[in-house]
mmCIF file as gemmi writes it, N, C-alpha and C atoms, coordinates in Angstrom:
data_model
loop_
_atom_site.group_PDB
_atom_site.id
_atom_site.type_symbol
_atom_site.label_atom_id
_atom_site.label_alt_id
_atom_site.label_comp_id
_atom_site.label_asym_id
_atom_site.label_entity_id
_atom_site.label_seq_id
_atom_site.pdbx_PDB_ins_code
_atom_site.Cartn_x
_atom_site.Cartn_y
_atom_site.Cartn_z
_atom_site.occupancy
_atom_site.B_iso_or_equiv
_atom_site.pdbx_formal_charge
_atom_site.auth_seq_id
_atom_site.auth_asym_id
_atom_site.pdbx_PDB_model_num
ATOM 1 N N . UNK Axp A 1 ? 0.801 -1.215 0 1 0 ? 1 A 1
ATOM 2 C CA . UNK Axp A 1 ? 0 0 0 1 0 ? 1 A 1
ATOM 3 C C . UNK Axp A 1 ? 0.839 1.273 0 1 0 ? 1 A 1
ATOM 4 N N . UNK Axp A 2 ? 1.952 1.408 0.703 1 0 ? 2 A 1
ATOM 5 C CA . UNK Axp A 2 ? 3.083 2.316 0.83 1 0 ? 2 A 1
ATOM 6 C C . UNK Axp A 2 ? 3.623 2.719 -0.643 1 0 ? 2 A 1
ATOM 7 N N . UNK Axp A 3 ? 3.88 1.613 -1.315 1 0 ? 3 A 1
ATOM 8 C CA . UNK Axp A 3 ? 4.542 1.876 -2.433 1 0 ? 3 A 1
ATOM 9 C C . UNK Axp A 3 ? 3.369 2.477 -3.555 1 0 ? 3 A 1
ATOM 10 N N . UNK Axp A 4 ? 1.723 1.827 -3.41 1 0 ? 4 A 1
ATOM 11 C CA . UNK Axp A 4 ? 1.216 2.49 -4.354 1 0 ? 4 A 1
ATOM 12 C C . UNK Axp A 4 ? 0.898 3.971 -3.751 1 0 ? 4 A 1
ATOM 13 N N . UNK Axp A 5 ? 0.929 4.358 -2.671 1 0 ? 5 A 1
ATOM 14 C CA . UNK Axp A 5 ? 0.777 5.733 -2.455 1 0 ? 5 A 1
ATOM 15 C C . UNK Axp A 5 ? 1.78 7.064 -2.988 1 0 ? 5 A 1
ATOM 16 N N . UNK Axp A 6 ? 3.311 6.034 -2.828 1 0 ? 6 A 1
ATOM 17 C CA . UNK Axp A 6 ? 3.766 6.924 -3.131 1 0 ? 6 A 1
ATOM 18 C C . UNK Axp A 6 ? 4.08 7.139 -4.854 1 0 ? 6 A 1
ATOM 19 N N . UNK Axp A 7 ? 3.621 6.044 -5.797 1 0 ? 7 A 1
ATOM 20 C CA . UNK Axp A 7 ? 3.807 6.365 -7.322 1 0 ? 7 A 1
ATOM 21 C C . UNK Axp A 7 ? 2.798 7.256 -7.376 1 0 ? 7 A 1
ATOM 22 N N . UNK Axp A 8 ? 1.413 7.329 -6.608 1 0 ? 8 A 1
ATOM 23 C CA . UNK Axp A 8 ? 0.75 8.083 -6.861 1 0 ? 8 A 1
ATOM 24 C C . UNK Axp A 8 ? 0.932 9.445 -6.903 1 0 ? 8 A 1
ATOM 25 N N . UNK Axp A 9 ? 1.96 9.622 -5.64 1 0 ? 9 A 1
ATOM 26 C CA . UNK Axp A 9 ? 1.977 11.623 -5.756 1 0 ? 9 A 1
ATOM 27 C C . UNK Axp A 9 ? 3.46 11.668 -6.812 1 0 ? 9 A 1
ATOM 28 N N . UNK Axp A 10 ? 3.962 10.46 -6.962 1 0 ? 10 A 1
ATOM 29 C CA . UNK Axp A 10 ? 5.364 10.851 -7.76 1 0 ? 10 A 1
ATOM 30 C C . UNK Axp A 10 ? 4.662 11.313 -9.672 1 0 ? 10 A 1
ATOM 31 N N . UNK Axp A 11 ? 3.741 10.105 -9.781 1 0 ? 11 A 1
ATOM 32 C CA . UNK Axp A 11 ? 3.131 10.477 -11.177 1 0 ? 11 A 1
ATOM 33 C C . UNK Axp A 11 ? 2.523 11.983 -10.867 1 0 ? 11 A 1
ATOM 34 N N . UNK Axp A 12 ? 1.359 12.591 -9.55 1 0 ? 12 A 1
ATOM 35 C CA . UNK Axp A 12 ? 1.09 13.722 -9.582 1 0 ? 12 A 1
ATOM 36 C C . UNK Axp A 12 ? 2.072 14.803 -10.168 1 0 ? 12 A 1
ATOM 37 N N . UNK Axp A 13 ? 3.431 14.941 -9.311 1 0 ? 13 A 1
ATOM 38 C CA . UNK Axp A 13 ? 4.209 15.229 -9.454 1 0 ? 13 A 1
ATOM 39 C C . UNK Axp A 13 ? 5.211 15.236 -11.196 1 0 ? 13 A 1
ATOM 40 N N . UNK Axp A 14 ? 4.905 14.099 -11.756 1 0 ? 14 A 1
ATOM 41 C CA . UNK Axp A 14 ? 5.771 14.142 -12.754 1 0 ? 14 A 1
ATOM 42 C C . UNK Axp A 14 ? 4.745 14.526 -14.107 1 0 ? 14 A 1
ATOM 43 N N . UNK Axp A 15 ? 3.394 14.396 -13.774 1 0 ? 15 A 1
ATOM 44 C CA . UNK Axp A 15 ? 2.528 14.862 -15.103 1 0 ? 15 A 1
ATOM 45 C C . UNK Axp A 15 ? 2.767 17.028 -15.583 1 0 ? 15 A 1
ATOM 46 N N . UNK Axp A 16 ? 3.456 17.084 -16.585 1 0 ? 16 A 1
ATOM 47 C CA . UNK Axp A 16 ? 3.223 18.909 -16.676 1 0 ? 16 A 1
ATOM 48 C C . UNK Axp A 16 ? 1.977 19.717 -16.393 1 0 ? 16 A 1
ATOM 49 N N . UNK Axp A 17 ? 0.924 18.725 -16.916 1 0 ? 17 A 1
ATOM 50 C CA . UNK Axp A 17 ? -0.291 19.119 -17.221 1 0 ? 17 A 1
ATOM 51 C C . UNK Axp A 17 ? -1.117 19.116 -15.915 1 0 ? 17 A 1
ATOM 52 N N . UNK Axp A 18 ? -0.418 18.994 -14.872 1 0 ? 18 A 1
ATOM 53 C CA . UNK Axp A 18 ? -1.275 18.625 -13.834 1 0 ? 18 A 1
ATOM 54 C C . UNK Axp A 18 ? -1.721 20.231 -13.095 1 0 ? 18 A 1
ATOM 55 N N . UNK Axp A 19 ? -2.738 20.361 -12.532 1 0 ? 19 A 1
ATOM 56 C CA . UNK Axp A 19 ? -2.907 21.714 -12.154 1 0 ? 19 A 1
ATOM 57 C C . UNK Axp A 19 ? -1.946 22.371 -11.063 1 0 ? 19 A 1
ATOM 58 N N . UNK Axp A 20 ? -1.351 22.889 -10.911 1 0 ? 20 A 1
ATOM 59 C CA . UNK Axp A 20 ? 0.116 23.712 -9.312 1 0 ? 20 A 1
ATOM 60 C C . UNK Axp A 20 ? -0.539 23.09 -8.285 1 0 ? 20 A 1
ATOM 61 N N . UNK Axp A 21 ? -2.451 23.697 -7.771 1 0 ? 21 A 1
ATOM 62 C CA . UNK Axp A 21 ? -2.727 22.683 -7.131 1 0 ? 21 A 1
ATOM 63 C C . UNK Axp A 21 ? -2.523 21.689 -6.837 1 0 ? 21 A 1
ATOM 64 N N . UNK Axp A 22 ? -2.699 20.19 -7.696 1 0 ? 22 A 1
ATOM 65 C CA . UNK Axp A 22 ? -2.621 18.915 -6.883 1 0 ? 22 A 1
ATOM 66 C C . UNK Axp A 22 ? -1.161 18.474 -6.795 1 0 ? 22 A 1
ATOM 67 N N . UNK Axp A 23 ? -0.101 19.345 -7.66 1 0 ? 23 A 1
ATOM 68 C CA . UNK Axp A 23 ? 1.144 19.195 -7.331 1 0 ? 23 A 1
ATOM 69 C C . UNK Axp A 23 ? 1.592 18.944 -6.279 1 0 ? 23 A 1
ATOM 70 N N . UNK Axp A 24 ? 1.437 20.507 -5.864 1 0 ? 24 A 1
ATOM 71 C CA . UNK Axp A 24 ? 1.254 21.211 -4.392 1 0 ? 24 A 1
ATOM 72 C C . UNK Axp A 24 ? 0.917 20 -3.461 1 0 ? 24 A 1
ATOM 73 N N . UNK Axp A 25 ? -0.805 19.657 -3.338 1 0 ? 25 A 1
ATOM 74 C CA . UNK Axp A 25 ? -0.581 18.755 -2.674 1 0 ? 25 A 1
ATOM 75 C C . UNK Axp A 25 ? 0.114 17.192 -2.461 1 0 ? 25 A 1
ATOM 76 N N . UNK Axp A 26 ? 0.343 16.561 -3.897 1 0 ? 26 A 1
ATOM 77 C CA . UNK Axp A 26 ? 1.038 15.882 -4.018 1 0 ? 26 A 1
ATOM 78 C C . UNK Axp A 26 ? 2.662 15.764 -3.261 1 0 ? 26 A 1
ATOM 79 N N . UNK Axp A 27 ? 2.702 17.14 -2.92 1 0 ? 27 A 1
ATOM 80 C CA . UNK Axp A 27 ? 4.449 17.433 -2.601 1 0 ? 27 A 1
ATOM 81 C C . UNK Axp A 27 ? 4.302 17.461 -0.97 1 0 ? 27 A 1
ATOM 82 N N . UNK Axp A 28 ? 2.984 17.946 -0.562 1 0 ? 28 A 1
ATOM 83 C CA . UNK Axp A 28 ? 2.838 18.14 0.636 1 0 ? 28 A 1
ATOM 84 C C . UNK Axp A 28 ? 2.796 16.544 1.383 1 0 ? 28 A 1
ATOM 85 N N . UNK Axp A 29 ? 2.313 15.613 0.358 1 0 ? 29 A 1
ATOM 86 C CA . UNK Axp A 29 ? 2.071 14.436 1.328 1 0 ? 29 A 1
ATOM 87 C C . UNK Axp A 29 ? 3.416 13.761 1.238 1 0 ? 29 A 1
ATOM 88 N N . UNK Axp A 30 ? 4.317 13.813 -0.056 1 0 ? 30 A 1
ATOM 89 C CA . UNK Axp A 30 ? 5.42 13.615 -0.144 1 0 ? 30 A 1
ATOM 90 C C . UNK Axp A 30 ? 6.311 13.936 1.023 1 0 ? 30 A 1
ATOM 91 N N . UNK Axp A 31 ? 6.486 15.491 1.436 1 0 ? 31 A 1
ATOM 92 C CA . UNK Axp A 31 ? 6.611 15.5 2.349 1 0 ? 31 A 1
ATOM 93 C C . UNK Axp A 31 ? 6.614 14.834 4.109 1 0 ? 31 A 1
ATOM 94 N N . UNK Axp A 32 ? 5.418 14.745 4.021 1 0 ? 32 A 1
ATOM 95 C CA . UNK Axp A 32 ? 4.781 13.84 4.997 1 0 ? 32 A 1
ATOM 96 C C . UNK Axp A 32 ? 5.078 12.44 5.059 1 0 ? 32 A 1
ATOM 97 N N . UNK Axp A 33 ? 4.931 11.51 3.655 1 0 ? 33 A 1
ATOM 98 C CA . UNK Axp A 33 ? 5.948 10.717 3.444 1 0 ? 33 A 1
ATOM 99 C C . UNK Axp A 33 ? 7.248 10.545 4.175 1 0 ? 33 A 1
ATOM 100 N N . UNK Axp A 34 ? 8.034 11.627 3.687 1 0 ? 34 A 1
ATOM 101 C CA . UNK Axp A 34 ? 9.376 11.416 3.926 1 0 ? 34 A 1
ATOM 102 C C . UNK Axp A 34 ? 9.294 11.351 5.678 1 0 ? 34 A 1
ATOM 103 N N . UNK Axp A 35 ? 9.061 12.317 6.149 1 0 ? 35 A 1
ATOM 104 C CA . UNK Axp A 35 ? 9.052 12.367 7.796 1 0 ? 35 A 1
ATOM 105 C C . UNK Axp A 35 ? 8.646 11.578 8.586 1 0 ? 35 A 1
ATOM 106 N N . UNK Axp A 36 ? 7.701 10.477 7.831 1 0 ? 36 A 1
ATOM 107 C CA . UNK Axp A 36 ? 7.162 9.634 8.58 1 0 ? 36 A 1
ATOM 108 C C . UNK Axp A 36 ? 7.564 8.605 8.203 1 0 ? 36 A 1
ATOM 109 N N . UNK Axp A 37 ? 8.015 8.05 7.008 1 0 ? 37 A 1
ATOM 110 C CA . UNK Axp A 37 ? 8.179 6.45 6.716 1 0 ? 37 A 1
ATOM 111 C C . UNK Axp A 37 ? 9.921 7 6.059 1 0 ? 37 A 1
ATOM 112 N N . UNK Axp A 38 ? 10.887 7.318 6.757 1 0 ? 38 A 1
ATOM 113 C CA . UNK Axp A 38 ? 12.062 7.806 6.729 1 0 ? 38 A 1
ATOM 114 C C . UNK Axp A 38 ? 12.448 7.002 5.519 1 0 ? 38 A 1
ATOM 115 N N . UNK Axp A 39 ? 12.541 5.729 5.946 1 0 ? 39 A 1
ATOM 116 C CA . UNK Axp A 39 ? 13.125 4.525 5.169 1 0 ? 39 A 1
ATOM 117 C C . UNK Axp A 39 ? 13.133 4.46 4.127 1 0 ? 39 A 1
ATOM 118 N N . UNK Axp A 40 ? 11.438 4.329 3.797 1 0 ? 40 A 1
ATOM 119 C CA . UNK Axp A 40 ? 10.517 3.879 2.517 1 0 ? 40 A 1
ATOM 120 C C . UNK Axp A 40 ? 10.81 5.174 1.491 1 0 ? 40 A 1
ATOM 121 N N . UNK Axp A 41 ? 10.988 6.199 2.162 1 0 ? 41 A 1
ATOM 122 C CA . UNK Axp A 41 ? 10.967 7.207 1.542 1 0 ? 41 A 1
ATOM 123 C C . UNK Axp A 41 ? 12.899 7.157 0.914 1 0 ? 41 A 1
ATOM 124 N N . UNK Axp A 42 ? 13.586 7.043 1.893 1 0 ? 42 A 1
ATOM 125 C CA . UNK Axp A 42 ? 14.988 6.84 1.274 1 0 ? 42 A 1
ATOM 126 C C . UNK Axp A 42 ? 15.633 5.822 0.03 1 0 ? 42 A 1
ATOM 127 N N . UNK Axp A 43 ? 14.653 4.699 0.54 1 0 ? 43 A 1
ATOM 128 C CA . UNK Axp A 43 ? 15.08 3.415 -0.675 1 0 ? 43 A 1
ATOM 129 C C . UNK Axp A 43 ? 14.282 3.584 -2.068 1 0 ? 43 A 1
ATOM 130 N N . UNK Axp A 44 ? 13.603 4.549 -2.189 1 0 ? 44 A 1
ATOM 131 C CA . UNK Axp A 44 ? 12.787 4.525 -3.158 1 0 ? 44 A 1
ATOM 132 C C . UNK Axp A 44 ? 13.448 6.16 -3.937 1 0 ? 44 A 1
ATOM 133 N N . UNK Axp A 45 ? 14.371 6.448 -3.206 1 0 ? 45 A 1
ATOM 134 C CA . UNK Axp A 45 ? 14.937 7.879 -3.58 1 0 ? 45 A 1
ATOM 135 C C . UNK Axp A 45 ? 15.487 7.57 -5.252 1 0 ? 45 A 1
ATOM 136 N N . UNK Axp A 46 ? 15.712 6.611 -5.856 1 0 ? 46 A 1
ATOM 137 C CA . UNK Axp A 46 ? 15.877 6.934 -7.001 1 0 ? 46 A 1
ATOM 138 C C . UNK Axp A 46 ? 15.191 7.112 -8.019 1 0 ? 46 A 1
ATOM 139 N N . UNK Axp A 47 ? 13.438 6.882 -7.395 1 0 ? 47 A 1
ATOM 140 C CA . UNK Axp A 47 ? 12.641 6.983 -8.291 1 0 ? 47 A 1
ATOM 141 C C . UNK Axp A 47 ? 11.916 8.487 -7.866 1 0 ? 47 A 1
ATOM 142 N N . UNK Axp A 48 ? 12.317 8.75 -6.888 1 0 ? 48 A 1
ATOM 143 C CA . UNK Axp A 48 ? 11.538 9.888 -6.447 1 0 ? 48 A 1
ATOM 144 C C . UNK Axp A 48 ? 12.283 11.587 -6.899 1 0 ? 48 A 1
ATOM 145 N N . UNK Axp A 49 ? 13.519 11.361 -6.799 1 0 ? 49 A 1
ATOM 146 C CA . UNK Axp A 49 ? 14.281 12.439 -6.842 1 0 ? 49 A 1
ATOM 147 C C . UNK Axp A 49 ? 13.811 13.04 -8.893 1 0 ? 49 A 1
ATOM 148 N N . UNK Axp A 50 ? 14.008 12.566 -10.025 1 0 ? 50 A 1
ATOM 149 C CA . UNK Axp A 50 ? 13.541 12.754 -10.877 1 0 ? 50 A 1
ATOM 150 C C . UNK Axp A 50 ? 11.926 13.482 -10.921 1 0 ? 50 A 1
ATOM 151 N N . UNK Axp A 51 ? 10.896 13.009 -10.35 1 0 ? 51 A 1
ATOM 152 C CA . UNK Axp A 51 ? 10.09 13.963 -9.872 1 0 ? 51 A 1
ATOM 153 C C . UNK Axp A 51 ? 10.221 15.186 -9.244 1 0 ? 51 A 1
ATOM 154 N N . UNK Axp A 52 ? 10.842 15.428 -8.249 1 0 ? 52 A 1
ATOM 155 C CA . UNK Axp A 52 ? 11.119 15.792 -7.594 1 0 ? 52 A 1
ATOM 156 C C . UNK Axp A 52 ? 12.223 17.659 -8.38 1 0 ? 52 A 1
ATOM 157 N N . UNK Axp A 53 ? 12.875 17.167 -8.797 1 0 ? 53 A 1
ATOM 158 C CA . UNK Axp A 53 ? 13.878 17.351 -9.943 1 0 ? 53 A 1
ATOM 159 C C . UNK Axp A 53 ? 12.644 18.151 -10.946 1 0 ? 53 A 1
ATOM 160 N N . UNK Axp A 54 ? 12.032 17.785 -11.774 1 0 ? 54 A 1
ATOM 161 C CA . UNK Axp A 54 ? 10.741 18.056 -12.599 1 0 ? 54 A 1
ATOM 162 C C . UNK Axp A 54 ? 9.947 19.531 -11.812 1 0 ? 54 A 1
ATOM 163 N N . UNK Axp A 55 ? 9.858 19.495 -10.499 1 0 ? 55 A 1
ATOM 164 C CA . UNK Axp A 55 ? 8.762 20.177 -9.713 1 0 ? 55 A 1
ATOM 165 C C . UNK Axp A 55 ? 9.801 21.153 -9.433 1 0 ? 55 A 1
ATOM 166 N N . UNK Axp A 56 ? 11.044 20.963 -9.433 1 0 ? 56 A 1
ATOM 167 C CA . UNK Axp A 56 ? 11.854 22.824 -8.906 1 0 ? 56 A 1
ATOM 168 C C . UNK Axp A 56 ? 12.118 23.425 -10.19 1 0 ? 56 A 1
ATOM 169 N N . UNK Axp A 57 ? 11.384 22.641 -11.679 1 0 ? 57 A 1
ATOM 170 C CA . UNK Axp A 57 ? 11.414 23.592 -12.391 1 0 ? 57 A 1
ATOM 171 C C . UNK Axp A 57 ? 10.493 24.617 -12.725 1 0 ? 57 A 1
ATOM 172 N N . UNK Axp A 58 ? 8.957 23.802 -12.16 1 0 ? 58 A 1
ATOM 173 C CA . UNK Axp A 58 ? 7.863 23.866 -12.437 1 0 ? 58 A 1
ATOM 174 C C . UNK Axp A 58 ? 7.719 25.881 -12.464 1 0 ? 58 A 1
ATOM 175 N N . UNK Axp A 59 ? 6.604 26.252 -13.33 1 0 ? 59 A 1
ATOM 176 C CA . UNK Axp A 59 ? 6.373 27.857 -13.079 1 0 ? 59 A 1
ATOM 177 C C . UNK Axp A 59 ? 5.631 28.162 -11.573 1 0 ? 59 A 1
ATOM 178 N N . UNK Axp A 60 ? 5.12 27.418 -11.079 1 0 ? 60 A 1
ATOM 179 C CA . UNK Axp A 60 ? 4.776 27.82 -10.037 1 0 ? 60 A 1
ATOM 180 C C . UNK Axp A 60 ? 5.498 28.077 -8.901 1 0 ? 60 A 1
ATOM 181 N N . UNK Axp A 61 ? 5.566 29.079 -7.904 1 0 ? 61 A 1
ATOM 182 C CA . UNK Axp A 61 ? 6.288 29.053 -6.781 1 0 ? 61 A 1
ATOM 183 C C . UNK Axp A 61 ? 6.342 27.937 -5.638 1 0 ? 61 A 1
ATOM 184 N N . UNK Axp A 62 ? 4.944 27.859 -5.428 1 0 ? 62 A 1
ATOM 185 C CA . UNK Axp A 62 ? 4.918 27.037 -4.567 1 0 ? 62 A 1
ATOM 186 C C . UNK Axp A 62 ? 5.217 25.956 -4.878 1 0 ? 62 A 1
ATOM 187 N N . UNK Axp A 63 ? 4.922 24.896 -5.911 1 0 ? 63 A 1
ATOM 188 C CA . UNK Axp A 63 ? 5.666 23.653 -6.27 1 0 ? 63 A 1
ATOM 189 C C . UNK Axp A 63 ? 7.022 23.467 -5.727 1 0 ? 63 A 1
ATOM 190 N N . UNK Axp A 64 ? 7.746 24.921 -6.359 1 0 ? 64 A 1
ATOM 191 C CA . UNK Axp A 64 ? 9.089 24.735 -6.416 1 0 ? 64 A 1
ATOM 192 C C . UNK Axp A 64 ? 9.174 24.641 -4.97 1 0 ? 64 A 1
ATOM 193 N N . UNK Axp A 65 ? 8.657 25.485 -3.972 1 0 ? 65 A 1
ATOM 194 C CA . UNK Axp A 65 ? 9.429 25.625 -2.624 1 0 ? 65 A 1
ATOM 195 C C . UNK Axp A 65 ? 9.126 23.974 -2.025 1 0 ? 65 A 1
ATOM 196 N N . UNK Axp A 66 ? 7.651 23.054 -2.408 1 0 ? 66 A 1
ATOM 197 C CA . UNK Axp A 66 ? 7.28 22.042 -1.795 1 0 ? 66 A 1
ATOM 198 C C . UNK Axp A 66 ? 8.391 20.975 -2.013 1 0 ? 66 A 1
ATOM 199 N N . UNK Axp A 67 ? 8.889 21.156 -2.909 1 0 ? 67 A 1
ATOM 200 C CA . UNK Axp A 67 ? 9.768 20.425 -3.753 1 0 ? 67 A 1
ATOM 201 C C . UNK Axp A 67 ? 11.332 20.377 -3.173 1 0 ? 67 A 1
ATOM 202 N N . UNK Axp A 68 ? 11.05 21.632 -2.972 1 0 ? 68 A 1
ATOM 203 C CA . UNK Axp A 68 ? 12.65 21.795 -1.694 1 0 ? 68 A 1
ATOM 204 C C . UNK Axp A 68 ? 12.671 21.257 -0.751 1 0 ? 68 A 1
ATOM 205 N N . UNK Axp A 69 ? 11.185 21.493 0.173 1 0 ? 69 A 1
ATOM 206 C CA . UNK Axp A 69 ? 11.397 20.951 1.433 1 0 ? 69 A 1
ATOM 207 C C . UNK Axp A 69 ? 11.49 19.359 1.316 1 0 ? 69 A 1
ATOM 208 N N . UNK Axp A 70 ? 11.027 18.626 0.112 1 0 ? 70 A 1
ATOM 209 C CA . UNK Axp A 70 ? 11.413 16.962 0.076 1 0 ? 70 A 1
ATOM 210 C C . UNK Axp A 70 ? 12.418 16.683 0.16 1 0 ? 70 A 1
ATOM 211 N N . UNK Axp A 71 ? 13.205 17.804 -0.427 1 0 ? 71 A 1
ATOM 212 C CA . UNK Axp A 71 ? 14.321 17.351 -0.837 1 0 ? 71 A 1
ATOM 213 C C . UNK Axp A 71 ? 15.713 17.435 0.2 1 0 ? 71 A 1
């Protein structure tokens, strides 16, 4: 269940077309992710960082800053 949660906000995250909104929140649970399942969130860092990567380019501000704090 862990792992499909997190392709879920990584695809949020990696679609252009997606609205700053669900980015946003996508990054926020990411976040939350990371702080809470330390691990899950570290071993899976090579699929995540490329998203991740994608969102500090994004035009929106806030993406970019959500995107920092994952990182």
């Amino acid at each position: 269940p862990k792992s499909v949660l997190l392709d879920e906000m990584m695809a949020a995250c990696g679609e252009p077309d997606r609205p700053a909104f669900v980015v946003t929140e996508a990054l926020l649970a990411l976040v939350a992710f990371g702080r809470h399942c330390r691990t899950d969130f570290t071993s899976r860092w090579s699929s995540v960082s490329p998203a991740l990567r994608r969102c500090l380019s994004h035009a929106d501000e806030n993406v970019r800053l959500y995107a920092a704090r994952c990182i």
